[in-house]
N, C-alpha and C positions, 0 to 999 in steps of 0.2 A: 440462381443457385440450382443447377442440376442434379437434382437428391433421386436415386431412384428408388423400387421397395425393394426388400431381401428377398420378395420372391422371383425378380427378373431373371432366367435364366439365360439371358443373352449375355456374352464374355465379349466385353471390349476389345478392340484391337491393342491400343495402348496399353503398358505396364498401371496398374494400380499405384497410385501414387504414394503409399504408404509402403508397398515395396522398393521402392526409390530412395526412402529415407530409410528406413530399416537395413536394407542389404544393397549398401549404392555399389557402384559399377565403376568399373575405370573409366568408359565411357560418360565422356561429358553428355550431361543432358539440358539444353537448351529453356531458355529461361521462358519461352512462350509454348514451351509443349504439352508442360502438364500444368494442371489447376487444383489447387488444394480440393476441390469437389468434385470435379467433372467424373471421376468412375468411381465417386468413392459411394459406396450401397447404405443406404441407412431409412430407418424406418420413422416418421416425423407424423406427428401428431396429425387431428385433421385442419383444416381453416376452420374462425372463429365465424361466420355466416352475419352475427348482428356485431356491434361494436360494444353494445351494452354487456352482451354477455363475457365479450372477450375484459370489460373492465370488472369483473367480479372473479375474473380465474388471473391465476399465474400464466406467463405466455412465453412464449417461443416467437420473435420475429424474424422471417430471412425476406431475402430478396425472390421478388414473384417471377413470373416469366416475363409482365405487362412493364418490369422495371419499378412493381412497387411494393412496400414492405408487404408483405401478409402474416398477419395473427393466428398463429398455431395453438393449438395445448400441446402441451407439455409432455404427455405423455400419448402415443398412439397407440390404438386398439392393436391387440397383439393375440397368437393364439398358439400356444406352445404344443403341439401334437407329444412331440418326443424330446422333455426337457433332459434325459441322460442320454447321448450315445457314446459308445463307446470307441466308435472310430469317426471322429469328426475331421474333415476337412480346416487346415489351420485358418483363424479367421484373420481377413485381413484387417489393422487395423490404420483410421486417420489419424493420425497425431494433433494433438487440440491444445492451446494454452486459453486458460481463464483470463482476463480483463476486468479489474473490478472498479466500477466508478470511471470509465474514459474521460478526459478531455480533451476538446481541441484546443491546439493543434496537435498536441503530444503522441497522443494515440497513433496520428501516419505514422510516425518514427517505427511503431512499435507493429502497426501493421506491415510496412513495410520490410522489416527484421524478418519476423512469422512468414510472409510471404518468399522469402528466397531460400529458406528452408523447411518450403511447402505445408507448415503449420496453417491449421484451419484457426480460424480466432474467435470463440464465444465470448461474447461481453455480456455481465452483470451489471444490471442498475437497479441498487436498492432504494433511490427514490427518485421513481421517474420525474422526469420535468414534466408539467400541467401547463404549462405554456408562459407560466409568469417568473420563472429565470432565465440567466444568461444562459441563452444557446450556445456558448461557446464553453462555457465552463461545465453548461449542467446538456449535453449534445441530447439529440431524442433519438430513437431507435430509427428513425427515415435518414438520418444524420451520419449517424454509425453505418449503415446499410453503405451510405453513398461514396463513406470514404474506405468501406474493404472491409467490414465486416462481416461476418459470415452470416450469426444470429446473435439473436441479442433476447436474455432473459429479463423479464420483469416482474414485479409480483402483481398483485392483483390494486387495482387504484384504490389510494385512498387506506390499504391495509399497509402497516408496519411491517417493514420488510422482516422476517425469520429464518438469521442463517440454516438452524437445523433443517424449515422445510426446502432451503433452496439447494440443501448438500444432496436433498433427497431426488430432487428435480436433476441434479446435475448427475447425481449416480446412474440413473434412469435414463436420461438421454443419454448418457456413455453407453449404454448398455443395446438400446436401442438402434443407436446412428453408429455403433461397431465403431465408437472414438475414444481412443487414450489419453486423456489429459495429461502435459507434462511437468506442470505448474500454473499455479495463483498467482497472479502479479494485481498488485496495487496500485491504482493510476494517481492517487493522491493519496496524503499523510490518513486522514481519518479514515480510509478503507481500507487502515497494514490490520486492523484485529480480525477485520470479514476475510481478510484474505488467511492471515494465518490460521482461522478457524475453519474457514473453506478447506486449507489443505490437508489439515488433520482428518476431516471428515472423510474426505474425496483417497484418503489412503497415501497421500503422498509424503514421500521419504524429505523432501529437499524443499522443507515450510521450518519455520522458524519454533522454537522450543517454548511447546504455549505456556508452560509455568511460569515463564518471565513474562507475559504475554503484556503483564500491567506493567512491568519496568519499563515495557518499551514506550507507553503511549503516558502513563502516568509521573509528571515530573518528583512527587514524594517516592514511590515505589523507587522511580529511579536510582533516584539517589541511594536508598536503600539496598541497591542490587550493589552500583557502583561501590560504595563506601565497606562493603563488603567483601569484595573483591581486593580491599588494599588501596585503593585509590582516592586521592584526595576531592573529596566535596565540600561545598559551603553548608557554613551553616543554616540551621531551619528550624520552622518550627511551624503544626500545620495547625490553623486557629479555625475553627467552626463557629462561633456566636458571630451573627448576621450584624451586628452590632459594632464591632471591632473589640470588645471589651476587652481582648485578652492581649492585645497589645504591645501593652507597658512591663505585662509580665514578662513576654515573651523577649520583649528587647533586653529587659533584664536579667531574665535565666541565660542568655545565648551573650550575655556580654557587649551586644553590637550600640557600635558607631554608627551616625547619621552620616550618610543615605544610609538607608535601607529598599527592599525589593519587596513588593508584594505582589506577585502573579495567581493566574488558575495554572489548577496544578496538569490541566488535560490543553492545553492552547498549543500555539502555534505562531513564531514569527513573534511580535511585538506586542500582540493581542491580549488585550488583559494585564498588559506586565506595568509596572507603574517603580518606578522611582521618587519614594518618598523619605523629603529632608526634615519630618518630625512626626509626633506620635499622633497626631489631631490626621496631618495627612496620610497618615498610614492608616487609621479608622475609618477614614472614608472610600478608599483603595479596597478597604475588606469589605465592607459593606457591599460596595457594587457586585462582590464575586460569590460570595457568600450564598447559597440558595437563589442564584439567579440562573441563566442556563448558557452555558459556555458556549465557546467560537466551532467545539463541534456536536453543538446540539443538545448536550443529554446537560441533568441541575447536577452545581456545582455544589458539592455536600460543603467542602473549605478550601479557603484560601492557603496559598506557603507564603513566609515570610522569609525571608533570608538574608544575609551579611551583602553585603555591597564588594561585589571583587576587585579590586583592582589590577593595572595592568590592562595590555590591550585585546580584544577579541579576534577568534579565527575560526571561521568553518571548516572543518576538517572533511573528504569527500573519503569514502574507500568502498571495496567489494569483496565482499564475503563468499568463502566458496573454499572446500573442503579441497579444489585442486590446487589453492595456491600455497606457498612453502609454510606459510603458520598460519593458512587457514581464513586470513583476513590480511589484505593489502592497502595501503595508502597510493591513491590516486592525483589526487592534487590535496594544495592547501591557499587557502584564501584569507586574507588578513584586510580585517572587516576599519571601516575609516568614521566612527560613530560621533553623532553631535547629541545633547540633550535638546528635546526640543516634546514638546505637546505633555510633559512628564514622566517621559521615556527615552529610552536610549536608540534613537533612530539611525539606521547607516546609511551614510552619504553617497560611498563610494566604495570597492573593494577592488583589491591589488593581490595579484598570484602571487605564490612564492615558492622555490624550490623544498618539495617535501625529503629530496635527495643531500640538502645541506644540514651540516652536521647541527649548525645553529635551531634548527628546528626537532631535533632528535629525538629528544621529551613530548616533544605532539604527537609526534606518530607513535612511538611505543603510547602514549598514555591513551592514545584514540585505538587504538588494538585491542589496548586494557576492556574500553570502554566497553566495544562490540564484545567481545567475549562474555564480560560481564551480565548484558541485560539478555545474553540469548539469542544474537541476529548471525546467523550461521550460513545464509544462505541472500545472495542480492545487494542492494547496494545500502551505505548509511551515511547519514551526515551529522557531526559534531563540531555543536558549539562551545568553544573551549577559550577561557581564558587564562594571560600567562605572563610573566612579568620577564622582563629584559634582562640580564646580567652583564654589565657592561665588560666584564675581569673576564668572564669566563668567552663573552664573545656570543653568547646561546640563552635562548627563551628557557626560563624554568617554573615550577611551582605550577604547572597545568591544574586546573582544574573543570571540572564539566559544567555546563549550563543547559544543555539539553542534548536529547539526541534524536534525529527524524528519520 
């Protein structure tokens, strides 16, 4: 990574590469000519000299000249003679997207993208890998480096990552490395709060609306957003005694027939979700979830209970973006082929299906509904929705939601 200091007064041959993107040219520009770094001027912390030290600070990794990572801080010595002038020279700036949580293989896709429209890529990782997980899910900053990343922040070992000091780090390097961030993106489900919190901090316009921030990640709030919104939810009920006690009530107050559902209400995928055909197995179901610590980490205060839907299930894919005609488009639809098996409802197999067929009409407006609903205004979402057949009318109806990621 070729970073040079803001004091070099030597002017490249080549255009700045951020004037490229900013005010491009008619003129084609060759896909090996410019480097998201190669002239871009920024001013980078010093190298961390012991390793001990660099594990007690937040850090800055890029690529060395020797080909190997090197351990920055975070912030470089800086010395402002003249913080107002009044005729300054426009600065030029690198255009930067955030990365939060990468995996492989995903992240090439995503480097890949960044690199053809000469986006430099920082990556966040709020808990570094220690060496005892999956490299591939959980990659290490040597990892990141090799497959195209620029730098890559971490906090300090062994300390609890803290959005507010990382927004502060990341304001700081922008300011420093003359780079614009143009967005937060979330490379998996449990880093969408870091990132929409990231973007709020970082200033940016095109992050999702944090006061639904819990509808999105939290399946009770969910529904709450949803069912507010006009749109049909299951019933629920959220039980807190570690014990199951509340049960019997709860079947009782809400009317339900066996099965019933008892998931955490922060999960993912099948995780925690349990299908129970009586009240003894529905207490044991709570118990497990109850004050224990959920599939993304943090204790789970309670359990939801819920009606058992019938009808088949469908992942609904769509993308959110203020330039499409209402805002939120449907992309595909996917109609899921589930067996009961371990206590759960597990999918076998899944089958596309035309989201353009009128039989599917009620999905897609009600998966529009959905996104509107919890807040997600900007990027992509997926909903799990289930829906019953009508043989007369020809067309799936009675949508209802079961999560959304």
């Amino acid at each position: 990574m070729n970073i040079t200091s803001p004091h070099n007064e030597e002017q490249p041959s080549t255009p700045f590469i951020a004037e490229a993107v900013l005010q491009p040219t008619d003129a084609p520009i060759p896909a090996d000519s410019l480097d998201s770094t190669e002239h871009h001027e920024a001013l980078m912390g010093a190298t961390y000299k012991s390793p001990t030290a660099a594990d007690k600070n937040a850090t800055v990794t890029v690529m060395g000249e020797e080909g190997a990572g090197e351990l920055r801080k975070v912030i470089a010595t800086e010395f402002v003679s003249k913080p107002v002038q009044l005729t300054s020279p426009p600065v030029v700036l690198q255009n930067s997207i955030v990365l939060i949580d990468p995996k492989i293989p995903e992240v090439k896709y995503t480097i890949d993208a960044a690199n053809r429209r000469n986006l430099m890529v920082t990556a966040v990782i709020p808990q570094p890998n220690d060496g005892t997980k999956n490299f591939v899910l959980h990659p290490t900053t040597a990892i990141l480096l090799e497959y195209g990343v620029h730098q890559v922040y971490e906090p300090p070992v062994g300390v609890k990552f803290d959005v507010m000091e990382c927004a502060y780090h990341l304001k700081t390097i922008e300011a420093q490395q003359n780079l614009r961030f143009l967005g937060v993106i979330p490379c998996r489900e449990s880093s969408v709060d870091v990132a929409d919190m990231l973007s709020a901090l970082l200033g940016l316009r095109n992050g999702n609306d944090l006061g639904l921030a819990g509808a999105r990640r939290d399946k009770g709030l969910m529904k709450v957003a949803v069912a507010n919104a006009g749109l049909r939810v299951a019933k629920y009920a959220r039980l807190t005694r570690a014990d199951g006690g509340e049960v019997e009530l709860a079947v009782e107050e809400l009317e339900l027939e066996f099965p019933i559902v008892v998931k955490t209400p922060r999960g993912w995928s099948t995780q925690d979700v349990y299908i129970c055909n009586d009240c003894q197995e529905a207490k044991e179901c709570v118990s497990k979830i109850v004050k224990s610590l959920g599939p993304d980490g943090r204790k789970t205060q309670y359990a939801l209970l819920e009606e058992f839907l019938t009808g088949e299930e469908f992942a609904v894919n769509l993308i959110t973006s203020p330039t499409t005609p209402r805002g939120v488009q449907v992309t595909d639809i996917w109609r899921y082929h589930k067996i009961f098996l371990h206590g759960t409802m597990v999918n076998t197999w899944q089958s596309m299906v035309d989201p353009h067929d009128k039989a599917y009409a009620s999905l897609v407006r009600y998966a529009e509904g959905v996104c509107r609903a919890v807040g997600i205004k900007y990027g992509m979402a997926h909903i799990e929705i289930k829906a019953e057949y009508d043989s007369k009318l020809g067309r799936w109806i009675n949508p209802a939601m079961i999560e959304v990621g």
